[in-house]
C-alpha positions in Angstrom: 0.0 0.0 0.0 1.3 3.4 -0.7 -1.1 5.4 0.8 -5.0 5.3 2.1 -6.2 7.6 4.4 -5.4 10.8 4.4 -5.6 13.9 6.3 -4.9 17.3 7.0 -2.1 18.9 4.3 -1.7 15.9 2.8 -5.2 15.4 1.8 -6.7 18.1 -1.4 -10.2 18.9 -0.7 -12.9 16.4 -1.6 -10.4 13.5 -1.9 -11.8 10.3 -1.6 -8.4 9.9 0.6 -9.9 12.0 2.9 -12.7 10.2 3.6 -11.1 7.0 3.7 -12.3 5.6 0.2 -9.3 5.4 -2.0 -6.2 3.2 -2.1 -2.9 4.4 -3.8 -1.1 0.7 -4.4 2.1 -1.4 -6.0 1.9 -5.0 -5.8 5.5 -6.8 -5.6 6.1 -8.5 -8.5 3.6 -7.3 -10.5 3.9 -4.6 -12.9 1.5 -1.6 -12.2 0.1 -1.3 -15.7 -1.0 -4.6 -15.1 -2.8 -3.8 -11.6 -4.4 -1.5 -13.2 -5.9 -3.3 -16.0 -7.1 -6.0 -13.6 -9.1 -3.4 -11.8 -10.7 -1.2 -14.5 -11.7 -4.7 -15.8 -13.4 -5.4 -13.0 -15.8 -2.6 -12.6 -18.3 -0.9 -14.7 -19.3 1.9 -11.9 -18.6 3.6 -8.9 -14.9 3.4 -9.1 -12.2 5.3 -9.7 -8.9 3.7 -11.4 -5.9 6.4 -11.7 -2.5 4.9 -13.0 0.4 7.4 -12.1 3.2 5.8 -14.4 5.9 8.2 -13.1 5.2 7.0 -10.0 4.0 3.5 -10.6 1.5 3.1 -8.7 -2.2 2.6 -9.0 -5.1 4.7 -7.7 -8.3 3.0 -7.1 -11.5 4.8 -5.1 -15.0 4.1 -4.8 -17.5 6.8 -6.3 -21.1 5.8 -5.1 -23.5 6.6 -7.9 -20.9 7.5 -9.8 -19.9 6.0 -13.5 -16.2 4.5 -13.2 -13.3 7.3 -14.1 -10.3 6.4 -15.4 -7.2 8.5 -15.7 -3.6 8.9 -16.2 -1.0 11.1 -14.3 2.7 11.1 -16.8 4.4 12.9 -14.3 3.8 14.0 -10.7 3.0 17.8 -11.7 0.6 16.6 -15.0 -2.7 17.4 -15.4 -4.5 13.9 -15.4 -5.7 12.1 -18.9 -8.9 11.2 -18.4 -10.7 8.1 -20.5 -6.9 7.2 -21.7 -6.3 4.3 -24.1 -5.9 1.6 -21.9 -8.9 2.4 -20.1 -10.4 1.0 -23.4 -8.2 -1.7 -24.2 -8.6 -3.0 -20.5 -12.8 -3.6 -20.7 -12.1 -6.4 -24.1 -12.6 -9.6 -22.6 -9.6 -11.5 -23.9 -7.2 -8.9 -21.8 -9.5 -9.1 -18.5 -8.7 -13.1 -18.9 -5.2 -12.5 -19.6 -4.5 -10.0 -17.0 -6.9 -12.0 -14.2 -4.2 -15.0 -14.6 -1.4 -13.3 -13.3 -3.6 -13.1 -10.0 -3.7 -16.4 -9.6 
């Protein structure tokens, strides 16, 4: 886990951080392009699924009643990429397979 809840100066106003529904995460072994396609490819609402490749690390948050956002952060002072390519190539059903096997 690289970070969950947050507070104070480290939390923005109206981060889902802030009230303890988002996730910043690696997973060992596992390459963070590939967390994040096994997420987005999991949900078709109320998440959020950010992928900050500078960084590597994914973002994932719940947004109830909310459609699921996805986004991209290049470089830690970027303005995010919203609906990116591989939020795309991440719903077709031969890479949620693929991806879900390395889970396994």
């Amino acid at each position: 886990m690289v970070s969950a809840y947050r507070h104070g100066r480290n939390a923005k106003a109206g981060s889902r951080h802030r009230h303890g529904r988002a996730i910043d995460i690696k997973v060992d072994g596992v390459r963070a392009a590939d967390v994040r396609d096994y997420l987005w490819g999991r949900y078709d609402a109320e998440v959020g699924v950010g992928f900050y490749r500078q960084q590597q690390f994914v973002h994932l948050d719940h947004r109830k009643n909310y459609p699921a956002t996805a986004w991209t952060q290049k470089h830690h002072s970027a303005e995010n990429t919203y609906n990116p390519r591989w939020s795309r190539v991440a719903k077709r059903p031969t890479l949620v397979a693929a991806v879900a096997g390395l889970f396994q």
